[in-house]
Gaussian input, Z-matrix of N, CA and C with variables (Angstrom, degrees):
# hf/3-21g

backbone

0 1
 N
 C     1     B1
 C     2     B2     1     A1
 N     3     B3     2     A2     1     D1
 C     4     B4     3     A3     2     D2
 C     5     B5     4     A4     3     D3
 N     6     B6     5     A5     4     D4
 C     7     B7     6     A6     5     D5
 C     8     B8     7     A7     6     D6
 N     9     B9     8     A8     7     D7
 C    10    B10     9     A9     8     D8
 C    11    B11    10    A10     9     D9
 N    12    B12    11    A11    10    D10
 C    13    B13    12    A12    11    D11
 C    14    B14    13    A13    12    D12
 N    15    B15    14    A14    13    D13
 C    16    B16    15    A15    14    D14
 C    17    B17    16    A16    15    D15
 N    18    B18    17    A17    16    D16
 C    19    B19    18    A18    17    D17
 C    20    B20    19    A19    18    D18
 N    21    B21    20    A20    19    D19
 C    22    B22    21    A21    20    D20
 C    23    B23    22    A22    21    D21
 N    24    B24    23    A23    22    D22
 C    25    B25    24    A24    23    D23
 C    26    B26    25    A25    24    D24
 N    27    B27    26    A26    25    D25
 C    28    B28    27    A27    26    D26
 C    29    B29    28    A28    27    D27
 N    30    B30    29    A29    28    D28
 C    31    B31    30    A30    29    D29
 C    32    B32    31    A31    30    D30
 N    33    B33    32    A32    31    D31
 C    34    B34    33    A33    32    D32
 C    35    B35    34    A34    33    D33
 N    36    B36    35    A35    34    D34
 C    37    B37    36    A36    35    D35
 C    38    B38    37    A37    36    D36
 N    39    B39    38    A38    37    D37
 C    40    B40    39    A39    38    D38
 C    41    B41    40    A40    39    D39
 N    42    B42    41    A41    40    D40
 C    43    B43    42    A42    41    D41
 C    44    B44    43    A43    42    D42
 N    45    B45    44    A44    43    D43
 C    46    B46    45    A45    44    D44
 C    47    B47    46    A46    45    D45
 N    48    B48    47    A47    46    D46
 C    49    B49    48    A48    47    D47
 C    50    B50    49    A49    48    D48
 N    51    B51    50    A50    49    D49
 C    52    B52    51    A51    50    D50
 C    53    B53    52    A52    51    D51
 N    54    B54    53    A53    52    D52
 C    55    B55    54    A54    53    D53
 C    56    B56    55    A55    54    D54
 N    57    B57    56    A56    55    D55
 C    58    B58    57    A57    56    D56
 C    59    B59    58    A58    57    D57
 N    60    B60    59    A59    58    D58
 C    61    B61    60    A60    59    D59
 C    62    B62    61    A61    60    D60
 N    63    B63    62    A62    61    D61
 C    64    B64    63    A63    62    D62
 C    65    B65    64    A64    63    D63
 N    66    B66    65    A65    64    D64
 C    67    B67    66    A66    65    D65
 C    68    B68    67    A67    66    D66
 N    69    B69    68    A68    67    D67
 C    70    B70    69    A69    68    D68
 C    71    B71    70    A70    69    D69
 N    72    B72    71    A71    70    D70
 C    73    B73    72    A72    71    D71
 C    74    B74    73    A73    72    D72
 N    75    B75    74    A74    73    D73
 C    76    B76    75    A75    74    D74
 C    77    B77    76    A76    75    D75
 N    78    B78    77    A77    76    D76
 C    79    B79    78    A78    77    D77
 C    80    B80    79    A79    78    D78
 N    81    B81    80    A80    79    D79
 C    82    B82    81    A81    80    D80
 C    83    B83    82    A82    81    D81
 N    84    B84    83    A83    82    D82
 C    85    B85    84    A84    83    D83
 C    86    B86    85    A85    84    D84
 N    87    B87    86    A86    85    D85
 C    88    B88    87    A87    86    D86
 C    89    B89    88    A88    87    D87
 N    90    B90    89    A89    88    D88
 C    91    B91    90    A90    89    D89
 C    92    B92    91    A91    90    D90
 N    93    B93    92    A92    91    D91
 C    94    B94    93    A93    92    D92
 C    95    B95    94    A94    93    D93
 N    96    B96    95    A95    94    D94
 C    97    B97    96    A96    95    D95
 C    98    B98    97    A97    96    D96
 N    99    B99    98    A98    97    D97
 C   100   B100    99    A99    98    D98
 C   101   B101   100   A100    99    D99
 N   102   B102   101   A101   100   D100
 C   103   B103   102   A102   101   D101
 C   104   B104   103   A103   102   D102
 N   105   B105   104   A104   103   D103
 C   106   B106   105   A105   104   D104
 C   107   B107   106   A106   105   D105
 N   108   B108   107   A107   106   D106
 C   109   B109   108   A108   107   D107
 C   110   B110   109   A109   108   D108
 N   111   B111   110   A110   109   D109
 C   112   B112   111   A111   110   D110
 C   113   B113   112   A112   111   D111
 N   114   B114   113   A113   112   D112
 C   115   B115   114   A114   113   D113
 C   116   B116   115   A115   114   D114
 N   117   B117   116   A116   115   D115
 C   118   B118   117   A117   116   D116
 C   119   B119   118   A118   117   D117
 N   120   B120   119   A119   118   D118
 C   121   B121   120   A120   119   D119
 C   122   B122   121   A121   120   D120
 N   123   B123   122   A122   121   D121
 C   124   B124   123   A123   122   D122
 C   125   B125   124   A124   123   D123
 N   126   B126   125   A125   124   D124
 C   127   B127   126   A126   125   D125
 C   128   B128   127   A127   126   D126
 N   129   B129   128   A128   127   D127
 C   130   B130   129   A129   128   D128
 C   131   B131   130   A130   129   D129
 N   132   B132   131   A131   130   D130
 C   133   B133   132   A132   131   D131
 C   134   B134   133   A133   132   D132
 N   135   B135   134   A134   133   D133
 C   136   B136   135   A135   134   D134
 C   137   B137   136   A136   135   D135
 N   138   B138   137   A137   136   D136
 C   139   B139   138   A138   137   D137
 C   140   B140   139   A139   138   D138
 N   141   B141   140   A140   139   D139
 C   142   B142   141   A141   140   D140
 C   143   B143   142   A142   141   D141
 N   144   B144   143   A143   142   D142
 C   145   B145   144   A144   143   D143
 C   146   B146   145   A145   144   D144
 N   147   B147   146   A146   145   D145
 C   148   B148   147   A147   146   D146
 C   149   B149   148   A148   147   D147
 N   150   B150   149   A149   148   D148
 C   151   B151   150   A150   149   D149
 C   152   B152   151   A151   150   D150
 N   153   B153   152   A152   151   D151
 C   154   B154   153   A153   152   D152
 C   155   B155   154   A154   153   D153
 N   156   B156   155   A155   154   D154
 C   157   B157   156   A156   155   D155
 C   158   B158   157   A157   156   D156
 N   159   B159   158   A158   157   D157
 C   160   B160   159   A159   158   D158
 C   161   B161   160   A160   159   D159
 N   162   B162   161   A161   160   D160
 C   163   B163   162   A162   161   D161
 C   164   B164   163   A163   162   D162
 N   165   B165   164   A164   163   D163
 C   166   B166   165   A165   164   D164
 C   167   B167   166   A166   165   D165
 N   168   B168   167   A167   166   D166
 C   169   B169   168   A168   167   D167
 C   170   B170   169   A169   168   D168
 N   171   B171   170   A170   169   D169
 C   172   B172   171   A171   170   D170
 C   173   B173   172   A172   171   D171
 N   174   B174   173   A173   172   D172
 C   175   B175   174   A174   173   D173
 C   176   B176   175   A175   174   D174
 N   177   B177   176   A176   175   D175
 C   178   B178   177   A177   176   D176
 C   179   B179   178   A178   177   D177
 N   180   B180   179   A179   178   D178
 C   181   B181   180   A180   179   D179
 C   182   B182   181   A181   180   D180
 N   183   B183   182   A182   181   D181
 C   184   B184   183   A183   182   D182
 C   185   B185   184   A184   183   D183
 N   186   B186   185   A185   184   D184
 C   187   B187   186   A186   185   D185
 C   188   B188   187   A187   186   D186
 N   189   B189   188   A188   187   D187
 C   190   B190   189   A189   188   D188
 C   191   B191   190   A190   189   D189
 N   192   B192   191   A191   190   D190
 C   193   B193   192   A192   191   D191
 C   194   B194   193   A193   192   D192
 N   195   B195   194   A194   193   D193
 C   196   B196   195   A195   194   D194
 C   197   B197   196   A196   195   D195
 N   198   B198   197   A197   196   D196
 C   199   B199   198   A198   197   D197
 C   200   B200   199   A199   198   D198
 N   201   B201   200   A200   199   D199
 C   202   B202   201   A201   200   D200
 C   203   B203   202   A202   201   D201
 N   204   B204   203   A203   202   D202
 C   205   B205   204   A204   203   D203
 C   206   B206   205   A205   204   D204
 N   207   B207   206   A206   205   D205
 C   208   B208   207   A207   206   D206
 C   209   B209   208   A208   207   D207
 N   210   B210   209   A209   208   D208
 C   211   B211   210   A210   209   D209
 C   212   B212   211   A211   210   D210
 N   213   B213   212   A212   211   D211
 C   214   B214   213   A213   212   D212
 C   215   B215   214   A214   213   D213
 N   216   B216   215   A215   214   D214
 C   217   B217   216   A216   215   D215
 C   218   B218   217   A217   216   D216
 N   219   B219   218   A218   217   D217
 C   220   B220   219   A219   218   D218
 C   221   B221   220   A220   219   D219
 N   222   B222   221   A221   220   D220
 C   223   B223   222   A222   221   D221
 C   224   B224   223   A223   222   D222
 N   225   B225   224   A224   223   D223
 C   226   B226   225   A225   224   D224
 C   227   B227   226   A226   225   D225
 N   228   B228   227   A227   226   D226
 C   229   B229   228   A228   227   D227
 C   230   B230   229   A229   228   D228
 N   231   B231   230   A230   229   D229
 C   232   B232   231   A231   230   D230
 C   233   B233   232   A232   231   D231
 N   234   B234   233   A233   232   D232
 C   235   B235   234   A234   233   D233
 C   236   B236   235   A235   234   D234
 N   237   B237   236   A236   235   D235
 C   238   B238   237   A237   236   D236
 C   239   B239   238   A238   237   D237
 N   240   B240   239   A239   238   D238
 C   241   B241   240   A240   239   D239
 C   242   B242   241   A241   240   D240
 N   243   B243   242   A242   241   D241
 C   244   B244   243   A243   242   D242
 C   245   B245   244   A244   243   D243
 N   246   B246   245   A245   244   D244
 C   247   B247   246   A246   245   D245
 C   248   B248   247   A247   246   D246
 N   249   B249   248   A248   247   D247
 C   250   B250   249   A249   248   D248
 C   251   B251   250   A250   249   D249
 N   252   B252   251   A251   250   D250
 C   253   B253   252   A252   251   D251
 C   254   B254   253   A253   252   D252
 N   255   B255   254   A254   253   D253
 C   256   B256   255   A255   254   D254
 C   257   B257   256   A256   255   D255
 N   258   B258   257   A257   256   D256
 C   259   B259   258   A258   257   D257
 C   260   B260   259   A259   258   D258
 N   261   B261   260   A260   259   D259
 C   262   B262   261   A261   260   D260
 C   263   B263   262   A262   261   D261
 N   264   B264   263   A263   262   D262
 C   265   B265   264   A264   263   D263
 C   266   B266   265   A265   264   D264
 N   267   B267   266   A266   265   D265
 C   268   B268   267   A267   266   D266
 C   269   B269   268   A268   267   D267
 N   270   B270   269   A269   268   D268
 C   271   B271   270   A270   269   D269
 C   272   B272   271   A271   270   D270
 N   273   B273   272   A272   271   D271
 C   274   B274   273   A273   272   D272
 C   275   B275   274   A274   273   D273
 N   276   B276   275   A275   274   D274
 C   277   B277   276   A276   275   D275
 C   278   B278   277   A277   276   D276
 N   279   B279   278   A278   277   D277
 C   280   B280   279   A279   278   D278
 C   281   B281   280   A280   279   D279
 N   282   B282   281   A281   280   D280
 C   283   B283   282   A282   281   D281
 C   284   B284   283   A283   282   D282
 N   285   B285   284   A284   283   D283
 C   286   B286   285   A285   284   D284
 C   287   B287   286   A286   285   D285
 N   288   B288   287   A287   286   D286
 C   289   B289   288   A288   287   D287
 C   290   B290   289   A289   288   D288
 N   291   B291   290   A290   289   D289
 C   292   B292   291   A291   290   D290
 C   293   B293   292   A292   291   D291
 N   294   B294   293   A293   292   D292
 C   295   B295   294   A294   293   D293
 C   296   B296   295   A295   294   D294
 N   297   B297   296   A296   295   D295
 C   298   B298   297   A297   296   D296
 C   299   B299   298   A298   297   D297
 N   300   B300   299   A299   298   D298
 C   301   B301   300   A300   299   D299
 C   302   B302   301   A301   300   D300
 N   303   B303   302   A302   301   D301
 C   304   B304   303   A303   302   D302
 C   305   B305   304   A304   303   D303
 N   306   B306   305   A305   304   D304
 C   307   B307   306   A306   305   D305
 C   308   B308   307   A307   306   D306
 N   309   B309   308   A308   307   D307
 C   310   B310   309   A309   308   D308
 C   311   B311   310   A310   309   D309
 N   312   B312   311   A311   310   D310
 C   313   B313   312   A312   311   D311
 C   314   B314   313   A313   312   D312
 N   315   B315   314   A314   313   D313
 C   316   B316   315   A315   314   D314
 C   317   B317   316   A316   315   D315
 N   318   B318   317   A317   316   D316
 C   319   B319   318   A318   317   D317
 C   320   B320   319   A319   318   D318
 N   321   B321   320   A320   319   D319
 C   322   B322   321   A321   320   D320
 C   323   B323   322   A322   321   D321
 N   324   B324   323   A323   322   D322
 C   325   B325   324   A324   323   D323
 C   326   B326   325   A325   324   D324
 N   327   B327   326   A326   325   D325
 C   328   B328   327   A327   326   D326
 C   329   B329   328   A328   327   D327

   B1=1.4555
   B2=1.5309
   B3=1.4136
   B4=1.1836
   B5=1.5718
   B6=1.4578
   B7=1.8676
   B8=1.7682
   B9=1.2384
   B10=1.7265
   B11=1.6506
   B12=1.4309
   B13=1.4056
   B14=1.4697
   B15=1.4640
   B16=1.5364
   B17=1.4778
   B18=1.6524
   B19=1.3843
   B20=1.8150
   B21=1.2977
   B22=1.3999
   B23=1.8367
   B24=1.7774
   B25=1.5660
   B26=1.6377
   B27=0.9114
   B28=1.2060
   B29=1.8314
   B30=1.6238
   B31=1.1504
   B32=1.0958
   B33=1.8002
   B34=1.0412
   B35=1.9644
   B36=1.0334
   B37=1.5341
   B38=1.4662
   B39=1.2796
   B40=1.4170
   B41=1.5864
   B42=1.5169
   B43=1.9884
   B44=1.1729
   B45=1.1551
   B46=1.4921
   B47=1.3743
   B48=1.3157
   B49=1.5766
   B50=1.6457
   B51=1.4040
   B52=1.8660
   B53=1.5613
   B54=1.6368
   B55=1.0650
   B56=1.4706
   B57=1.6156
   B58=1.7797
   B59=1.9742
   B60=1.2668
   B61=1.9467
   B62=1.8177
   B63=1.0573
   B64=1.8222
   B65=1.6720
   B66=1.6209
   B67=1.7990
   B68=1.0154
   B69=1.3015
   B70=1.7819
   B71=1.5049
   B72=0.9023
   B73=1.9794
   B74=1.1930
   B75=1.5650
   B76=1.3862
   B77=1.5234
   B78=1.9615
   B79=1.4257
   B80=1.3074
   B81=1.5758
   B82=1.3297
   B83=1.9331
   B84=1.6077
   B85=1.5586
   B86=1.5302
   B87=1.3454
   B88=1.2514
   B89=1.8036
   B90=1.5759
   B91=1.5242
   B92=1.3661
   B93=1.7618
   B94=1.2236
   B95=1.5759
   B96=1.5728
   B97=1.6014
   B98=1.8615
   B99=1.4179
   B100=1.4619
   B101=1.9687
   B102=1.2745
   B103=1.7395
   B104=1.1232
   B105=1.4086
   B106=1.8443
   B107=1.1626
   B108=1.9465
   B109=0.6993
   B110=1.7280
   B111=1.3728
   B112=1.7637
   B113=1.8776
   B114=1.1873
   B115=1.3136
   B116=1.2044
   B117=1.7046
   B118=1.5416
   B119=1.4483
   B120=1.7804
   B121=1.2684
   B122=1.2435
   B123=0.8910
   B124=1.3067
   B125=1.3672
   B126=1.5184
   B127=1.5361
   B128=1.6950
   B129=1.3861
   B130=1.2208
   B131=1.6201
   B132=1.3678
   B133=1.2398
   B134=1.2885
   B135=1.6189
   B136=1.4164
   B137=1.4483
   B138=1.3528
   B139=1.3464
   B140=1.8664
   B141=1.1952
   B142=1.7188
   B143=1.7542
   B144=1.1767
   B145=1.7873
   B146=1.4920
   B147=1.6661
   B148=1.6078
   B149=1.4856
   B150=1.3541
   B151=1.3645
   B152=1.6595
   B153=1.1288
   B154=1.5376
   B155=2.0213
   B156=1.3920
   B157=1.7104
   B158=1.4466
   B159=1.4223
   B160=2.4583
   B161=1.7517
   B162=0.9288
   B163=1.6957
   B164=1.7833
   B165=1.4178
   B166=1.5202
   B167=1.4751
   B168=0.8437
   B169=1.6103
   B170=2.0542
   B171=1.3896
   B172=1.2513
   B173=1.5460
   B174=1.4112
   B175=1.4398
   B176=1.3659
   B177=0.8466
   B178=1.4544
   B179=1.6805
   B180=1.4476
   B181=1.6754
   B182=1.9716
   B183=1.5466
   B184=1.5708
   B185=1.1765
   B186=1.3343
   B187=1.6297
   B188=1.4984
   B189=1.4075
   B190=1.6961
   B191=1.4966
   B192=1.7113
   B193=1.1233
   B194=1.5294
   B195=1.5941
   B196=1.7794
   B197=1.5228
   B198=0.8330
   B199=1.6252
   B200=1.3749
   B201=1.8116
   B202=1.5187
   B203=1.8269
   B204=1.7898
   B205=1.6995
   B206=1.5073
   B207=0.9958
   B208=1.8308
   B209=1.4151
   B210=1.2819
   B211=1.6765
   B212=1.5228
   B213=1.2825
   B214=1.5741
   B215=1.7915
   B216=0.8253
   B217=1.5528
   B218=1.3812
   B219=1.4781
   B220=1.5788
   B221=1.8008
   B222=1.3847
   B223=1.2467
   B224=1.1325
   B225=1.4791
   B226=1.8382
   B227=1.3574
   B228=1.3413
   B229=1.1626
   B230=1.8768
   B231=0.9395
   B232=1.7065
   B233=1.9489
   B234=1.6490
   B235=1.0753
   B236=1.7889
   B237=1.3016
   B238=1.1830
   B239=1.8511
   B240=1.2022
   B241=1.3619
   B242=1.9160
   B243=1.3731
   B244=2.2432
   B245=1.8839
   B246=1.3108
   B247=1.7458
   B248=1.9518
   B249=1.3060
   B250=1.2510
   B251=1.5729
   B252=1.2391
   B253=2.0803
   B254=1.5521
   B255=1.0836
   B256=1.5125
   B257=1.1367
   B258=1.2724
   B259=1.5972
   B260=1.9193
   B261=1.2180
   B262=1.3439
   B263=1.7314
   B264=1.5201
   B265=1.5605
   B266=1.5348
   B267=1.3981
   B268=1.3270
   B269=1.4572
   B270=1.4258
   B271=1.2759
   B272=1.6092
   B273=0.9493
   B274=1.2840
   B275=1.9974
   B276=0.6531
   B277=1.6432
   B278=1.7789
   B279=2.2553
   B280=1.7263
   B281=1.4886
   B282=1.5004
   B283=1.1813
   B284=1.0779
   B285=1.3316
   B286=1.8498
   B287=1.8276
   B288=1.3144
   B289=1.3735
   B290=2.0220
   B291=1.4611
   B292=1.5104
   B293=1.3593
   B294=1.8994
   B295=1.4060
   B296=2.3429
   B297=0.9666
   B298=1.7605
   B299=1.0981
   B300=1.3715
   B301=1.4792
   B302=1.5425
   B303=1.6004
   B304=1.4222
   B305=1.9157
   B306=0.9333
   B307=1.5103
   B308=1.6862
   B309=1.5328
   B310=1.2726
   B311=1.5133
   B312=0.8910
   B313=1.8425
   B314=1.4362
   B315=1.3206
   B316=1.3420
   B317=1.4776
   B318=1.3855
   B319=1.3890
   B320=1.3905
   B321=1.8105
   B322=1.3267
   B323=1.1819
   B324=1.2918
   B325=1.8397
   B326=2.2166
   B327=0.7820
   B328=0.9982
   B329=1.7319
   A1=111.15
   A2=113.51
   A3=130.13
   A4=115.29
   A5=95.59
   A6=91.66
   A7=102.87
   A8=110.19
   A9=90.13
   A10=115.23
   A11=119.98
   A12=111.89
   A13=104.56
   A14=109.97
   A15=138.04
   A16=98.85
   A17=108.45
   A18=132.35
   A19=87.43
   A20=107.90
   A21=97.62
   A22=122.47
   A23=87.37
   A24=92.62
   A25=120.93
   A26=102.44
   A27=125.14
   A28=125.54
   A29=108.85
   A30=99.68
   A31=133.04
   A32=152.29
   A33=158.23
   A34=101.92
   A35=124.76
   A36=151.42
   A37=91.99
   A38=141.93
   A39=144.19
   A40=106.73
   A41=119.89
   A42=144.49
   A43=95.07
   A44=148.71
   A45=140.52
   A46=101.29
   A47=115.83
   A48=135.91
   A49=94.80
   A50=109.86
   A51=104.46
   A52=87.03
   A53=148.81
   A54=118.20
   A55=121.50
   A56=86.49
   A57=92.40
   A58=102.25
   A59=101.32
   A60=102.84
   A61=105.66
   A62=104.42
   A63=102.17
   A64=100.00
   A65=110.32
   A66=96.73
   A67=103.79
   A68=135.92
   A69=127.68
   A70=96.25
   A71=138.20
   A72=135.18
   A73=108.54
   A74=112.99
   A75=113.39
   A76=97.06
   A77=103.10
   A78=101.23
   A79=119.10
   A80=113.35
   A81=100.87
   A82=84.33
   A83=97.30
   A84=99.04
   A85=95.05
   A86=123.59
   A87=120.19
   A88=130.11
   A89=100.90
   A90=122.22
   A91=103.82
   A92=121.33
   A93=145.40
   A94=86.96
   A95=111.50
   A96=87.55
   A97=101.76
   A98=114.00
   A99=105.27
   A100=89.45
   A101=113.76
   A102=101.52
   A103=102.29
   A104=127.92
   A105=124.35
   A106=105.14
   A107=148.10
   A108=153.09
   A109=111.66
   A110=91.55
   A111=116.09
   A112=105.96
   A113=110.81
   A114=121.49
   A115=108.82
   A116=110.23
   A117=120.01
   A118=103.60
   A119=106.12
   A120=125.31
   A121=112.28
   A122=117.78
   A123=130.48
   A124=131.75
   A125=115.59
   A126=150.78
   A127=98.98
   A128=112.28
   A129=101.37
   A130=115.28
   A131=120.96
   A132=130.17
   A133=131.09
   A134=101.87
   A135=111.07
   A136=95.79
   A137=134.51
   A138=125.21
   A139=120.19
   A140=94.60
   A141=102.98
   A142=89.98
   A143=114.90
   A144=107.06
   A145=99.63
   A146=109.53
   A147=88.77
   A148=104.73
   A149=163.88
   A150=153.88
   A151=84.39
   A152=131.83
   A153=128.86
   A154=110.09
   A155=77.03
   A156=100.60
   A157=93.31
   A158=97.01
   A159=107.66
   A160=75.98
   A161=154.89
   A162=145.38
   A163=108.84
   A164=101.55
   A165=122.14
   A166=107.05
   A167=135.70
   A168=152.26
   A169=123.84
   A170=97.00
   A171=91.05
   A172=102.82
   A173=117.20
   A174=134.45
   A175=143.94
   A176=149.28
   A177=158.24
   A178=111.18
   A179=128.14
   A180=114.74
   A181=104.87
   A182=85.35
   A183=110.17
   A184=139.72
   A185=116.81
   A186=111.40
   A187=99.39
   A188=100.05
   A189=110.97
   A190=115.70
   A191=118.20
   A192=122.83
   A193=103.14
   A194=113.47
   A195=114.03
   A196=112.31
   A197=114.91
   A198=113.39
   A199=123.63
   A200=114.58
   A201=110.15
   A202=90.99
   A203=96.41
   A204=108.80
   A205=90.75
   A206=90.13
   A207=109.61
   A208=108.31
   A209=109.88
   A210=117.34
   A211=88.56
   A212=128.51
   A213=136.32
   A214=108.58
   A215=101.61
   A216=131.76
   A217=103.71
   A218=112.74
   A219=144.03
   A220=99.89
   A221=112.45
   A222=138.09
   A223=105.07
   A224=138.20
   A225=125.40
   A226=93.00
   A227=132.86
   A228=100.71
   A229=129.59
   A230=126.02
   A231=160.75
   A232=80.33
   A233=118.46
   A234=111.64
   A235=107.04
   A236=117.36
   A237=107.01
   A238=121.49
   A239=97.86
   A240=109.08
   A241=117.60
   A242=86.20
   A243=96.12
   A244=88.54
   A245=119.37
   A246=139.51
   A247=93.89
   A248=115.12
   A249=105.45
   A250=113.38
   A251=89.44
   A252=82.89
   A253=98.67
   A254=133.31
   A255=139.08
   A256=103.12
   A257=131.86
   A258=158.87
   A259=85.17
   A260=112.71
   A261=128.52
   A262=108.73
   A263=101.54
   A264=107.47
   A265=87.38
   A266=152.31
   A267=152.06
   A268=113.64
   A269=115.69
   A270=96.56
   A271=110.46
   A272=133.00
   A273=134.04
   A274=86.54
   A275=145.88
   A276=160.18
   A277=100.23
   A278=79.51
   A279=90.73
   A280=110.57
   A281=108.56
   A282=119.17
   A283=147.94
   A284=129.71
   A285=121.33
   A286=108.45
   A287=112.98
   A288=106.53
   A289=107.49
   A290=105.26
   A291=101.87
   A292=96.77
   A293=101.95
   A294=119.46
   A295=73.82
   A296=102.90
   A297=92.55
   A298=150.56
   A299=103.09
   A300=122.13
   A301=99.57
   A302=128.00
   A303=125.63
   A304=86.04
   A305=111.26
   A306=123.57
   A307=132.72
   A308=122.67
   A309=107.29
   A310=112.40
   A311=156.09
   A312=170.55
   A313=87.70
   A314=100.65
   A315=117.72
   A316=136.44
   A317=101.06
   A318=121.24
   A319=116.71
   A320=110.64
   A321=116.65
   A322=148.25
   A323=98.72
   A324=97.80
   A325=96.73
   A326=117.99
   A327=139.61
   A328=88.56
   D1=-38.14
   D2=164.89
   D3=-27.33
   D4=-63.27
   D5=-169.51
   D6=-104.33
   D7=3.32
   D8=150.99
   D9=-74.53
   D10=-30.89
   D11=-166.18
   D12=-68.60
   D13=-28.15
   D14=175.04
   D15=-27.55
   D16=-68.58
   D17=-130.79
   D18=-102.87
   D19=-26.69
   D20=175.28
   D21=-80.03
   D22=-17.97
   D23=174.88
   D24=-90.30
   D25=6.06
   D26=168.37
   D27=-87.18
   D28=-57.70
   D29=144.24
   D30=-68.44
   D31=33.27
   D32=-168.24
   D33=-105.01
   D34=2.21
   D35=-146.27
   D36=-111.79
   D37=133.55
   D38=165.29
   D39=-86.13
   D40=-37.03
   D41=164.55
   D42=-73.68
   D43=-10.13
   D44=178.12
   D45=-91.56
   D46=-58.24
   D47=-172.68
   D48=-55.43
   D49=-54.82
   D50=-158.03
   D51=-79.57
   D52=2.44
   D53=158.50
   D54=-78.73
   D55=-47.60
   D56=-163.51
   D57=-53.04
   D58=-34.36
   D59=175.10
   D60=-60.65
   D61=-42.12
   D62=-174.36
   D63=-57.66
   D64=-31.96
   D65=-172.62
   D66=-112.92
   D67=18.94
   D68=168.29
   D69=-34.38
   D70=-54.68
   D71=-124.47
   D72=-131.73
   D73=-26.46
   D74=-166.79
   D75=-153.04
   D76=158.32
   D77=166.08
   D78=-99.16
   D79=172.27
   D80=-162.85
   D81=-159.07
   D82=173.08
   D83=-160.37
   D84=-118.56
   D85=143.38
   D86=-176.10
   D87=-42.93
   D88=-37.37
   D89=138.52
   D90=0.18
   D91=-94.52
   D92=-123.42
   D93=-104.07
   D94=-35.87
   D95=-166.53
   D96=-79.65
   D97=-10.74
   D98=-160.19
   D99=-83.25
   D100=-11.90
   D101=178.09
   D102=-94.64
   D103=-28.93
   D104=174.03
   D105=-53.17
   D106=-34.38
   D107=-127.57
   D108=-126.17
   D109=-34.76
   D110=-176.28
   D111=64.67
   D112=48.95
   D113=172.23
   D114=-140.29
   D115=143.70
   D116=178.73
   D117=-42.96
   D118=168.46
   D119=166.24
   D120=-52.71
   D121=-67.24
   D122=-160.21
   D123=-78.17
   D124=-4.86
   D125=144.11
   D126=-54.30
   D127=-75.16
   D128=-167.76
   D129=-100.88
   D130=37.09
   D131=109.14
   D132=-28.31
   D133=-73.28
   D134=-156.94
   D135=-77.20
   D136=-22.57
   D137=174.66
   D138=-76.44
   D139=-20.05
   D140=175.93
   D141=-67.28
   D142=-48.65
   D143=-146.56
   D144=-77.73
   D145=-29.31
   D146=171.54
   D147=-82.74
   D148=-25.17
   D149=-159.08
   D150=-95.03
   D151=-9.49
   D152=169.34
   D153=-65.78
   D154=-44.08
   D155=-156.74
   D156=-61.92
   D157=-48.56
   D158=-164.86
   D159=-80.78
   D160=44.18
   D161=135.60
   D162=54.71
   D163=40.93
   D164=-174.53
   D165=-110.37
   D166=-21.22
   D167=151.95
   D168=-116.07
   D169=132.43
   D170=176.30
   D171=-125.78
   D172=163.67
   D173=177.84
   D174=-98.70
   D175=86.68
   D176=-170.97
   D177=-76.84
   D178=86.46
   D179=173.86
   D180=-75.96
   D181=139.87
   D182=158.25
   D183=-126.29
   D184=74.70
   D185=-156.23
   D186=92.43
   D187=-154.58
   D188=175.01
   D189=-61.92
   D190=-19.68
   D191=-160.78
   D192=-92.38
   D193=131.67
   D194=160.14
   D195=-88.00
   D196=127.74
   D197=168.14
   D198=-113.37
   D199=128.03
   D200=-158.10
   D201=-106.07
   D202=161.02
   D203=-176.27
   D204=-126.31
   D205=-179.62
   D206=154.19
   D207=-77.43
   D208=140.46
   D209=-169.09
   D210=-66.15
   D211=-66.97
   D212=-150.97
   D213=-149.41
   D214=159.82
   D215=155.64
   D216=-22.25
   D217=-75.25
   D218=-170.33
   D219=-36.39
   D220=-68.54
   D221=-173.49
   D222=-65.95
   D223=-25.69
   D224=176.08
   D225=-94.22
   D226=-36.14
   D227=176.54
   D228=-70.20
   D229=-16.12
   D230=-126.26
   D231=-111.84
   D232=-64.62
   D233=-175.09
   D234=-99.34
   D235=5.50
   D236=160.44
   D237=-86.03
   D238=-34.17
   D239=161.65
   D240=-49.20
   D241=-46.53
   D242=-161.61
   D243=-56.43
   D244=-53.16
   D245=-153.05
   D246=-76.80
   D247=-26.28
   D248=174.56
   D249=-106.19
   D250=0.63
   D251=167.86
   D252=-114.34
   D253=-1.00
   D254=143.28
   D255=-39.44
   D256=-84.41
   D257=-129.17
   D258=-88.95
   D259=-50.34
   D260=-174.31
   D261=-48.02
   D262=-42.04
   D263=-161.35
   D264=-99.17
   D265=-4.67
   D266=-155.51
   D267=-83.85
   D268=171.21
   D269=-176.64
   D270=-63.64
   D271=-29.66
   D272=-147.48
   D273=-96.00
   D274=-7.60
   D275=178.94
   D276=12.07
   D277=74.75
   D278=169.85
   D279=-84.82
   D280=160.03
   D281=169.60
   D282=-121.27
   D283=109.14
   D284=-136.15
   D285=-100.04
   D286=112.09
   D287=179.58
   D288=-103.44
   D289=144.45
   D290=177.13
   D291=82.57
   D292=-167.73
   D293=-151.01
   D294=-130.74
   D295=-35.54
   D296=172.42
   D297=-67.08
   D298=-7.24
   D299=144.58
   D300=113.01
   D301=22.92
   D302=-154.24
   D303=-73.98
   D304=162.15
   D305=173.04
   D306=-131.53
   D307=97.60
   D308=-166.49
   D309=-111.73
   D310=-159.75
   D311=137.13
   D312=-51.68
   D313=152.55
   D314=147.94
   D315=-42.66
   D316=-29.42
   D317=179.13
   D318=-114.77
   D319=34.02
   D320=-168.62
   D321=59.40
   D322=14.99
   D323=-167.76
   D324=-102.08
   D325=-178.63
   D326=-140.01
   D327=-115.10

């Protein structure tokens, strides 16, 4: 229980959230995520190393460059879920069916 509250305090971060979404799918170099993000380097540094730490991102070095992923499976779905029950509870209260991104109303319509 311990390290879910961990992992939930971790997503509690709005720069946490727009990283772990920038690497669902792909890797990317701290470079790219600190302009996806519009925050210094070194801001989202320090946010890679704690979502490093809760084992929600992992690292790949190339050269000088580290490049962060999605730790697992577990974790894209976990924050793909949080961003579609966002959108879900919003005014517009879309509704996401599948892993393909189909999109309906609340009340099913298209």
């Amino acid at each position: 229980m311990a390290l879910a509250a961990e992992v939930f305090r971790m997503l509690a971060n709005e720069t946490r959230i727009q990283l772990l979404w920038a690497v669902r799918s792909r890797e990317l170099p701290v470079t790219e995520l600190a302009e996806h993000v519009g925050k210094p380097i070194p801001a989202v540094s320090q946010h890679l190393a704690k979502l490093r730490m809760a084992r929600l991102v992992a690292t790949r070095r190339q050269g000088p460059q580290i490049y962060y992923r999605i730790e697992n499976e577990h974790v894209a779905r976990l924050v793909t879920d949080a961003i579609h029950h966002a959108e879900h509870s919003g005014p517009a209260r879309r509704h996401h069916r599948g892993d393909a991104g189909h999109v309906t109303t609340a009340r099913g319509e298209p």
